[in-house]
C-alpha positions as CSV (number, residue, x, y, z in Angstrom):
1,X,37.5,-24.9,-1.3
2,X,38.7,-22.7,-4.0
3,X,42.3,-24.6,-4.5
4,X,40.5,-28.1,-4.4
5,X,39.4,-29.1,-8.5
6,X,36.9,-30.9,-8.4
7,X,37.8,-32.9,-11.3
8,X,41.2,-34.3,-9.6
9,X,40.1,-34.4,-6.1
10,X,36.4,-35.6,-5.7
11,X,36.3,-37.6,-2.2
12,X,38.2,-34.2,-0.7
13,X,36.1,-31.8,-2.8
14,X,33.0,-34.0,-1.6
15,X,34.3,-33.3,2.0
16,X,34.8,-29.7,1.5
17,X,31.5,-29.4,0.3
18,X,29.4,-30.9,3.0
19,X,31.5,-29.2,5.3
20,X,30.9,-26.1,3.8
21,X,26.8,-26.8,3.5
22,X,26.6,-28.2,7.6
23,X,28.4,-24.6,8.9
24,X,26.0,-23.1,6.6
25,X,23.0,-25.2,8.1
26,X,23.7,-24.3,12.1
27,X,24.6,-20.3,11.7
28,X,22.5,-18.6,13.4
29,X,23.7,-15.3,11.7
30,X,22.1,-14.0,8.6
31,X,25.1,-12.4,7.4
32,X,27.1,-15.7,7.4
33,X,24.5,-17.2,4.4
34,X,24.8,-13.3,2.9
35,X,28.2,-13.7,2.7
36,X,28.2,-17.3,1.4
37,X,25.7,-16.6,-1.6
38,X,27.8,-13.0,-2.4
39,X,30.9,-15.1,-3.3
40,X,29.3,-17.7,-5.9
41,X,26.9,-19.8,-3.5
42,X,24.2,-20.0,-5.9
43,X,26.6,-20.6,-8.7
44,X,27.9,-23.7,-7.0
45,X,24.3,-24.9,-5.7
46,X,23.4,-24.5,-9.7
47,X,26.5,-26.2,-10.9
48,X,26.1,-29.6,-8.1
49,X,22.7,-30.2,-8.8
50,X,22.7,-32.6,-11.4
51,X,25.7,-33.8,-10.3
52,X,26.2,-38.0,-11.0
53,X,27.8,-37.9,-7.8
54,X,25.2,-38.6,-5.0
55,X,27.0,-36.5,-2.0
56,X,27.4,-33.8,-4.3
57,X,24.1,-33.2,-5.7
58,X,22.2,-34.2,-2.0
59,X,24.9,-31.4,-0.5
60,X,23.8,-28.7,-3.1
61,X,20.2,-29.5,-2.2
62,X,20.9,-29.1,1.0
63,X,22.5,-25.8,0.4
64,X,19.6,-24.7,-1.5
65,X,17.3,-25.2,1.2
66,X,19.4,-23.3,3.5
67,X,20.0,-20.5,1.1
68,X,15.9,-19.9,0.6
69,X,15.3,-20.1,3.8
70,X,17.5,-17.4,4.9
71,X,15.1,-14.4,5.6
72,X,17.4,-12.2,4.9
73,X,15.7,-10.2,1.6
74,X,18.7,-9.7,-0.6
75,X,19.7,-13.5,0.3
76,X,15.7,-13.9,-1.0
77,X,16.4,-11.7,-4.3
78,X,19.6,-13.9,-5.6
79,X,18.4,-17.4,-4.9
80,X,15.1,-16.7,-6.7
81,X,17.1,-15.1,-9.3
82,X,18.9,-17.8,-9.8
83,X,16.0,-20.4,-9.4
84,X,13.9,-18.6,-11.9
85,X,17.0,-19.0,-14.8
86,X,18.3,-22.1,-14.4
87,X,16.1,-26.1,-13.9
88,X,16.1,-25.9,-10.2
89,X,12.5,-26.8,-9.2
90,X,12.2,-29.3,-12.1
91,X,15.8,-30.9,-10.5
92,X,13.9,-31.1,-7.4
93,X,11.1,-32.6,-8.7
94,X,12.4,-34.8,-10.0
95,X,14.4,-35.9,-7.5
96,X,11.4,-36.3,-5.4
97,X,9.4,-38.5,-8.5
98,X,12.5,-40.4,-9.3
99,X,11.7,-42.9,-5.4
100,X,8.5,-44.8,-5.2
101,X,6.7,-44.5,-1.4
102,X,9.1,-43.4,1.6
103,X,12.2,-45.1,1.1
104,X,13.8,-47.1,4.0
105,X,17.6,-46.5,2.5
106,X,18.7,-43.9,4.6
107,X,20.9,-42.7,1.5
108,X,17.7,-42.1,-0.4
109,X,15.6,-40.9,2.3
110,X,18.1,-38.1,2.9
111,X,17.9,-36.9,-1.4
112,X,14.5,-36.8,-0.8
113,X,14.2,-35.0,2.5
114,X,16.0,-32.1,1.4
115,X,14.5,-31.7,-2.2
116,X,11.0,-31.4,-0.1
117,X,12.6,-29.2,1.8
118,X,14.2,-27.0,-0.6
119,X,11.4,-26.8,-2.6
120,X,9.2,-25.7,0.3
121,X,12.0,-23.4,1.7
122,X,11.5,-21.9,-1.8
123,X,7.9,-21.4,-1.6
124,X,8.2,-19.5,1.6
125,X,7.7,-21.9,4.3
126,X,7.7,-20.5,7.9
127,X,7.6,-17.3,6.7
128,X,4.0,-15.1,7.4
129,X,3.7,-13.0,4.6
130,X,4.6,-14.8,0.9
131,X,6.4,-12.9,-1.6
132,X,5.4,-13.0,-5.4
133,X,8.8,-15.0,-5.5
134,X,7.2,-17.4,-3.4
135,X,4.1,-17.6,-5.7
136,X,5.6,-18.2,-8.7
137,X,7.7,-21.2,-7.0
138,X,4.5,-22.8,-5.6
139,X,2.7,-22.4,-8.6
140,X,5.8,-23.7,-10.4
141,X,5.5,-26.7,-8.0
142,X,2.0,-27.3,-8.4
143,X,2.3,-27.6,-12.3
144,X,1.7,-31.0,-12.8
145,X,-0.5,-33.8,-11.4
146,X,2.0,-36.1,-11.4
147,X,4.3,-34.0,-8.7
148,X,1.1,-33.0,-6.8
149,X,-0.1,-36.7,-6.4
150,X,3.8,-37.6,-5.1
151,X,3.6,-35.2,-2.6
152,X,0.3,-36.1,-0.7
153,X,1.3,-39.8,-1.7
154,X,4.2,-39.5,1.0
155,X,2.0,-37.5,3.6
156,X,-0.8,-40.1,3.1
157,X,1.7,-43.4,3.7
158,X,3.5,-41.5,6.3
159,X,0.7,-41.6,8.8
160,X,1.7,-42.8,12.3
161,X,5.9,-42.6,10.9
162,X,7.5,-40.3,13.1
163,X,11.7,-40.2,13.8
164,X,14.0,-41.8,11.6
165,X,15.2,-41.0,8.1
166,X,11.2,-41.5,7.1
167,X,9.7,-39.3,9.8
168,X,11.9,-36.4,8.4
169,X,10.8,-37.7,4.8
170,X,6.7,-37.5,6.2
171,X,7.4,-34.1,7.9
172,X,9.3,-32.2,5.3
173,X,6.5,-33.4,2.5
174,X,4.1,-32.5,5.0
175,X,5.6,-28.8,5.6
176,X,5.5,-28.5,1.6
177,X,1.9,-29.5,1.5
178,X,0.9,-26.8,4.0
179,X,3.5,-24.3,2.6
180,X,1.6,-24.6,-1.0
181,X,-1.6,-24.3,0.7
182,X,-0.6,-21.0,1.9
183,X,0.9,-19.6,-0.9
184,X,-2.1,-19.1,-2.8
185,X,-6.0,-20.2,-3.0
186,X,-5.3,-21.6,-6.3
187,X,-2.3,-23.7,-4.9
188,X,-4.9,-24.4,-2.3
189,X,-7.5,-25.7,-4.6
190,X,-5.3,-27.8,-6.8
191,X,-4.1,-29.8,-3.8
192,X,-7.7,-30.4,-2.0
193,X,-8.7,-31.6,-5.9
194,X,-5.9,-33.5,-6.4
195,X,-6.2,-35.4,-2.4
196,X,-4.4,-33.5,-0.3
197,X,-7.4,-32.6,1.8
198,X,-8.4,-36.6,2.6
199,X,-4.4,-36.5,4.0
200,X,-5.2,-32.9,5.9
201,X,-8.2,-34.1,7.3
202,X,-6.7,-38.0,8.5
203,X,-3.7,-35.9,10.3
204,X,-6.6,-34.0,12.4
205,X,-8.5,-37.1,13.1
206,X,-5.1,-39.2,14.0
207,X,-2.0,-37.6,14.2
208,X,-0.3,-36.9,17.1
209,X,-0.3,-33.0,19.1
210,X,2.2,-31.5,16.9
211,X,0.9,-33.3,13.4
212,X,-2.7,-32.0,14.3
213,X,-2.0,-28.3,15.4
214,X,0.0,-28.2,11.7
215,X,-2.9,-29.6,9.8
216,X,-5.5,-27.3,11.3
217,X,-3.2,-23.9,9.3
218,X,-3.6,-26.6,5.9
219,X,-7.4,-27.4,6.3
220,X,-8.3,-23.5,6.7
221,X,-6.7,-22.8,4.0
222,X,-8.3,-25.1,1.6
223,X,-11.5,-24.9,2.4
224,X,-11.2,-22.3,0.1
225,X,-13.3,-23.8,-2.9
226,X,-14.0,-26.9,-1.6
227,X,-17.0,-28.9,-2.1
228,X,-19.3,-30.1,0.7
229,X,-18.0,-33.9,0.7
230,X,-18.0,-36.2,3.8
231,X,-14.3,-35.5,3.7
232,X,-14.8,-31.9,4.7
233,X,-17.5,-32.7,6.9
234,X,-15.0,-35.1,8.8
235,X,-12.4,-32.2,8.6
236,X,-15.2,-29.7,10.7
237,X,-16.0,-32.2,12.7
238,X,-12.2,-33.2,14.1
239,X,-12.0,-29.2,14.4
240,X,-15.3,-28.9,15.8
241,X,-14.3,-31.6,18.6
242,X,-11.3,-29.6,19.7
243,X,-13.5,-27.3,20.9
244,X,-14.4,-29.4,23.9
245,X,-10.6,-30.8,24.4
246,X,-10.3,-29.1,27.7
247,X,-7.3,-27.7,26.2
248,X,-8.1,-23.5,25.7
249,X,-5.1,-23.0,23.5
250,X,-6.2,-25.5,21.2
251,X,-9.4,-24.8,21.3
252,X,-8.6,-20.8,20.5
253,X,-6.6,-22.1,17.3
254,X,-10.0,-24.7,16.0
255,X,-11.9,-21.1,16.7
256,X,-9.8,-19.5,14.6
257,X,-10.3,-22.6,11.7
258,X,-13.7,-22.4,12.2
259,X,-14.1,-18.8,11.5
260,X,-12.0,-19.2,8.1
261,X,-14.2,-22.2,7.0
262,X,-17.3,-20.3,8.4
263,X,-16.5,-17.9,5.0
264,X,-17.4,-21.0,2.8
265,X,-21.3,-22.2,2.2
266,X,-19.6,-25.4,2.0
267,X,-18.5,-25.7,5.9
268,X,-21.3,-23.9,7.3
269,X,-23.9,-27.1,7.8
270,X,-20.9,-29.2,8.8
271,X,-20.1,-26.4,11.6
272,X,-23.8,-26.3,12.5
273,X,-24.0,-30.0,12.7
274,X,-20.9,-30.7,14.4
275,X,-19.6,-27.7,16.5
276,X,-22.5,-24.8,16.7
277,X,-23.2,-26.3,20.5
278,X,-19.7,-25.6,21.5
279,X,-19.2,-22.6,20.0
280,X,-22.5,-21.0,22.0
281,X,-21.1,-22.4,24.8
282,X,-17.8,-20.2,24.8
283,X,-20.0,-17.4,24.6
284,X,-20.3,-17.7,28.3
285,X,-16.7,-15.9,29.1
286,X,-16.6,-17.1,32.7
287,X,-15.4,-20.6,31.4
288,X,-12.3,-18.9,30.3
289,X,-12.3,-15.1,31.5
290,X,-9.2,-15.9,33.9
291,X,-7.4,-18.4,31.9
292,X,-4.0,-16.8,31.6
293,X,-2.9,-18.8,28.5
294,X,-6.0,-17.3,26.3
295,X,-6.8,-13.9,24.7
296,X,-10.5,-14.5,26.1
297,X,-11.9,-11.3,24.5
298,X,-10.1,-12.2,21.0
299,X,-11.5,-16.0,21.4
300,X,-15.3,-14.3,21.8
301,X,-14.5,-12.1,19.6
302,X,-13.5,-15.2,16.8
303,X,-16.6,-17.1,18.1
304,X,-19.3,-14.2,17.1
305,X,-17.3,-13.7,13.6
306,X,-18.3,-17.5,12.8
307,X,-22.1,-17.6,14.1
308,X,-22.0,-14.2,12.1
309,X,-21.4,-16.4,9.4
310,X,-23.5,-19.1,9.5
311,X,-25.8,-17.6,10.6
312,X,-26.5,-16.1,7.0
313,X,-28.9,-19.0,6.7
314,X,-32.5,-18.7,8.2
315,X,-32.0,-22.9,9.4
316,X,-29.2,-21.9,11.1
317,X,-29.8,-19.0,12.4
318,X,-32.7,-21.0,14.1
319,X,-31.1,-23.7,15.1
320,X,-28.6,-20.8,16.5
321,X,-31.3,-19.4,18.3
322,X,-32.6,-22.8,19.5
323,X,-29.2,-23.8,21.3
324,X,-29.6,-20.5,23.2
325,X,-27.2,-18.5,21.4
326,X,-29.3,-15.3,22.2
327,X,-29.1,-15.6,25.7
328,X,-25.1,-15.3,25.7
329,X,-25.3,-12.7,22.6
330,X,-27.5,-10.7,24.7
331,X,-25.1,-11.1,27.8
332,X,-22.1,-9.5,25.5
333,X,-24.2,-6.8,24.5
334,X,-24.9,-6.0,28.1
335,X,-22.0,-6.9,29.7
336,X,-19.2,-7.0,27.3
337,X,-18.5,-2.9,27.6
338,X,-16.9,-3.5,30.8
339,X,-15.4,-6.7,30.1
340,X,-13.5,-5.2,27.1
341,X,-12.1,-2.9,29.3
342,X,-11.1,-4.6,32.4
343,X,-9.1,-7.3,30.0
344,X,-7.8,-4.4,27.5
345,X,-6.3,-3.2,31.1
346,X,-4.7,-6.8,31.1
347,X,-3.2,-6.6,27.2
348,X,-6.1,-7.7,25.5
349,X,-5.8,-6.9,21.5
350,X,-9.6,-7.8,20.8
351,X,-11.8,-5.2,18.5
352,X,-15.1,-4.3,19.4
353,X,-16.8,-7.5,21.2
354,X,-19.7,-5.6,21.6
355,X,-20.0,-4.0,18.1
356,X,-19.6,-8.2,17.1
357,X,-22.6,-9.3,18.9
358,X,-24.4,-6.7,17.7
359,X,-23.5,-7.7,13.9
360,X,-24.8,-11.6,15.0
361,X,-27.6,-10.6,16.6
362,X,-28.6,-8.5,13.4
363,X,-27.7,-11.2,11.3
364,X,-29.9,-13.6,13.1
365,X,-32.7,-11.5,13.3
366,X,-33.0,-10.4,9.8
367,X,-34.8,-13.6,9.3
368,X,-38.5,-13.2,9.9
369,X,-39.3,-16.6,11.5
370,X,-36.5,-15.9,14.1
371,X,-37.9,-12.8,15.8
372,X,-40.4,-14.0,17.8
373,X,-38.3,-16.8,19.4
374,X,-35.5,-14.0,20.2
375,X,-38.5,-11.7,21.9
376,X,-39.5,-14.5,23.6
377,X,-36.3,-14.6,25.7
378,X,-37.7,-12.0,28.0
379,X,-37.5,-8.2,29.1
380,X,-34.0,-8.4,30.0
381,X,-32.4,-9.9,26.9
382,X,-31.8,-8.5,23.5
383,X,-34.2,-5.8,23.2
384,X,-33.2,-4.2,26.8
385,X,-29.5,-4.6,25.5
386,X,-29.8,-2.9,22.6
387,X,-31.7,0.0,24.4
388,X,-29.3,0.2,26.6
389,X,-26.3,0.5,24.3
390,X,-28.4,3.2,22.2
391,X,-28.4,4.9,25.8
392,X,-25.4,5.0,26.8
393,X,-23.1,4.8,23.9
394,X,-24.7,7.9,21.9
395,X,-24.5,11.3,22.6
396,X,-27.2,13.3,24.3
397,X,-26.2,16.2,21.8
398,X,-26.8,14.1,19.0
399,X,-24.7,12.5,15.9
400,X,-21.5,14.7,15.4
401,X,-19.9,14.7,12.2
402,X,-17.9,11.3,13.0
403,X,-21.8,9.7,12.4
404,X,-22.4,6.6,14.6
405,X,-20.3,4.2,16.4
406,X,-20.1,0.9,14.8
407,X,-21.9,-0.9,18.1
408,X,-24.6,1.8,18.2
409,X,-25.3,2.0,14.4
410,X,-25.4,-2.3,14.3
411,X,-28.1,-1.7,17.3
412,X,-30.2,0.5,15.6
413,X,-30.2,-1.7,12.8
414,X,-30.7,-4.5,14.7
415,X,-33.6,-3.1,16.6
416,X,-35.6,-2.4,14.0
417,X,-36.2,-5.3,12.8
418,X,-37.3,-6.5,16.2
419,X,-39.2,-3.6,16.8
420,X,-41.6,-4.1,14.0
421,X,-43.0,-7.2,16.0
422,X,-46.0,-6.7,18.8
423,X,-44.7,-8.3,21.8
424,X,-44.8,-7.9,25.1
425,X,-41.0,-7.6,25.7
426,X,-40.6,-5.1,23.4
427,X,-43.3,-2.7,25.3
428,X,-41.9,-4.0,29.3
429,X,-38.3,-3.2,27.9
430,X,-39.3,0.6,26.1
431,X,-40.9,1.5,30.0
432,X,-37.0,0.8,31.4
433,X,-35.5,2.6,28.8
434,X,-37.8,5.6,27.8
435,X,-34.9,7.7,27.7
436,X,-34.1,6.1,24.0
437,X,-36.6,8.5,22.5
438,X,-34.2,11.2,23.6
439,X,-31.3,10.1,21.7
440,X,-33.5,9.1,18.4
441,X,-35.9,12.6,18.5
442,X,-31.5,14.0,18.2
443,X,-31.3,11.9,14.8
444,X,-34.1,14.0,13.1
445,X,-32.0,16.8,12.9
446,X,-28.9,14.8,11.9
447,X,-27.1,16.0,8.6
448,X,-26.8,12.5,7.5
449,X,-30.1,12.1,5.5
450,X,-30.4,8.3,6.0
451,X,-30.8,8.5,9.5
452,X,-33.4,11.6,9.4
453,X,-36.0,8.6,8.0
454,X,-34.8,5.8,10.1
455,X,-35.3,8.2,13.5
456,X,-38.6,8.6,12.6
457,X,-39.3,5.0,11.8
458,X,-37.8,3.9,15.0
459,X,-40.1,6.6,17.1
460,X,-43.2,5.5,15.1
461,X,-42.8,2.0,16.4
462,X,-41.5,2.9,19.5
463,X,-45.1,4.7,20.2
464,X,-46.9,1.5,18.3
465,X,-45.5,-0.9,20.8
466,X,-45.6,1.3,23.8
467,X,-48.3,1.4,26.7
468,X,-50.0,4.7,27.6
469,X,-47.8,5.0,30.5
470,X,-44.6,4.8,28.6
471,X,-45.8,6.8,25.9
472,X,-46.4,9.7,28.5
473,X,-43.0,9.2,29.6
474,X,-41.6,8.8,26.1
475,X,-42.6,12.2,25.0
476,X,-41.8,14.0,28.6
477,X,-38.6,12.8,28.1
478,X,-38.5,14.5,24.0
């Protein structure tokens, strides 16, 4: 390429060029797009740009693109080095302004394709973890309203386009959308104000398999900051109905969107509203214990984090308790010790499942009006549960310096506010589990002075609510 001017010899320089960019675009090697931006890439990408000569400037885009999407991090440094100098993002911008809709030329299509490309390659898309480089192009990007309208204008008319030279146009504009998203919460919030969610939230309701699975990454993201609008109620509810797809793998991924949005007061009544039945109902792990394809104790796991959540709210948390929630909270607290290890045995990466319905149960039951509907569950639901883990899970000898497990210390919590309450479960399920006054008498000599007062708490109450029978056996066992 070197010995062709281009000032003598466009139509072969032209050819060398796109040559030179399509190599570039299959490698599968790193080290060839090192190599390629060590001797001058950059230089050439800068100098074609803003080319008058279409093939040119669409080939240096192209390049671009392929240059910031290298992972490679010294291929990273130099582009963004060079970006952050020179007009780039504003060239791309403007090609991407300069069309109106989703042009049907194929020539056009094409310029357009790759600026949304390059400029999302740029912002880190497909990459995990953005870099401040990254942030600095998206919030470059997302500068003015005029560029962020363009871009969800072209995912908005794109719905139902897919293949062709406007099906790449749709996808790539759709890939920047999401990329932005991620970048930052700010990014985030300027495209749900400026529309984008509306577009997020139609791909989830009608796009196809591959469309919707992308948009669900985009809506967690930015509902972040949003406000409770019908749109973002009909974004929960297209999640919240993937939850009863009959498809686990999907239905593990709206989990996971749910949990995020579950962080926002915004979401939570829409979640209740629209999905809180089919969440309880994946508390029962034998619908998918033995499904191969899904993480089960991870998806329970993701399911307790979001009724944690909502449950922040005394409605809620009732209407929680009302779906029978407690029953398959209670079941995790029982059973999930064992289940955690028979499917850790089988690769499982999920935390402490029983620690995370102990932290929903608490939640739930820090609201007065919803104890008494919990006790009334029975003997052998949460209050048994709790006593058990108590039991089991601390040490005869007492706290050691290491203080509490998270389940056990979530338990105790948990129990006393139920514990406060006369009821007849609480006294049928202290005369199966007497031996608890063992392991609370070992707390009053604990070094940790906050549980000295909450050991004797607990044992007051424990002799309040206990027969005469139990209470004999109570202080045999001390």
């Amino acid at each position: 390429m070197s010995s062709i001017s281009p000032v003598t010899a466009k139509p072969m320089y032209s050819y060398a060029v796109g040559a030179y960019c399509n190599a570039l675009s299959y490698t599968t090697q790193p080290q060839d797009v090192l190599l390629a931006i060590q001797n001058n890439g950059m230089e050439m990408v800068n100098s074609f740009m803003g080319s008058s000569h279409r093939s040119l400037s669409v080939k240096a885009i192209q390049l671009l693109h392929v240059f910031a999407s290298c992972p490679d991090l010294t291929v990273q440094a130099l582009v963004h080095a060079v970006a952050a100098a020179s007009p780039m993002i504003s060239q791309l911008q403007a090609r991407i302004i300069e069309t109106q809709g989703i042009p049907n030329d194929p020539e056009t299509a094409e310029t357009l394709e790759y600026a949304l490309l390059a400029l999302g390659s740029l912002c880190g898309a497909g990459t995990t973890e953005k870099t401040d480089m990254n942030r600095q192009a998206a919030m470059q990007a997302c500068s003015s309203q005029q560029h962020l309208s363009r871009y969800i204008d072209i995912v908005q008319q794109g719905m139902g386009v897919s293949g062709g030279p406007a099906g790449r146009v749709v996808a790539a504009a759709f890939r920047l959308v999401e990329t932005l998203s991620a970048c930052n919460a700010d990014c985030a919030r300027l495209l749900a104000g400026a529309g984008a969610l509306g577009a997020v939230v139609s791909r989830l309701h009608h796009g196809d398999e591959a469309s919707r699975a992308s948009a669900l990454t985009t809506f967690a993201t930015m509902t972040a900051g949003a406000q409770p609008t019908a749109e973002l109620a009909s974004g929960v509810d297209a999640v919240a109905h993937m939850l009863t797809t009959g498809d686990i793998r999907l239905t593990t991924r709206a989990v996971q969107v749910l949990k995020a949005a579950s962080q926002h007061q915004a979401c939570q009544e829409a979640i209740v509203q629209r999905g809180l039945g089919a969440l309880v109902d994946l508390l029962m792990v034998d619908r998918h214990l033995n499904d191969p394809s899904v993480d089960s104790m991870v998806l329970v796991t993701d399911v307790l984090q979001t009724l944690t959540n909502v449950a922040a709210s005394p409605q809620h948390a009732k209407t929680l308790v009302e779906l029978g929630g407690i029953f398959g909270i209670s079941n995790l607290l029982m059973n999930g010790r064992e289940l955690q290890k028979s499917q850790q045995a089988q690769g499982s990466t999920a935390g402490d499942i029983v620690a995370a319905a102990a932290d929903a149960l608490t939640v739930v039951v820090s609201h007065p009006g919803c104890r008494i509907p919990v006790l009334d569950c029975g003997p052998v639901g949460a209050v048994h549960a709790l006593l058990s883990i108590i039991i089991n899970e601390m040490p005869e000898t007492g706290v050691n310096g290491a203080g509490l497990s998270p389940a056990v210390a979530q338990s105790i919590r948990c129990l006393e506010q139920l514990i406060r309450e006369p009821h007849p479960t609480i006294t049928t399920a202290l005369a199966a589990n007497a031996k608890v006054a063992v392991r609370f008498a070992s707390m009053l000599t604990s070094s940790d002075e906050a549980l000295r007062p909450t050991a004797a708490r607990l044992l007051f109450f424990l002799a309040a609510a206990s027969d005469k029978v139990t209470l004999r056996a109570i202080w045999w066992e001390i």
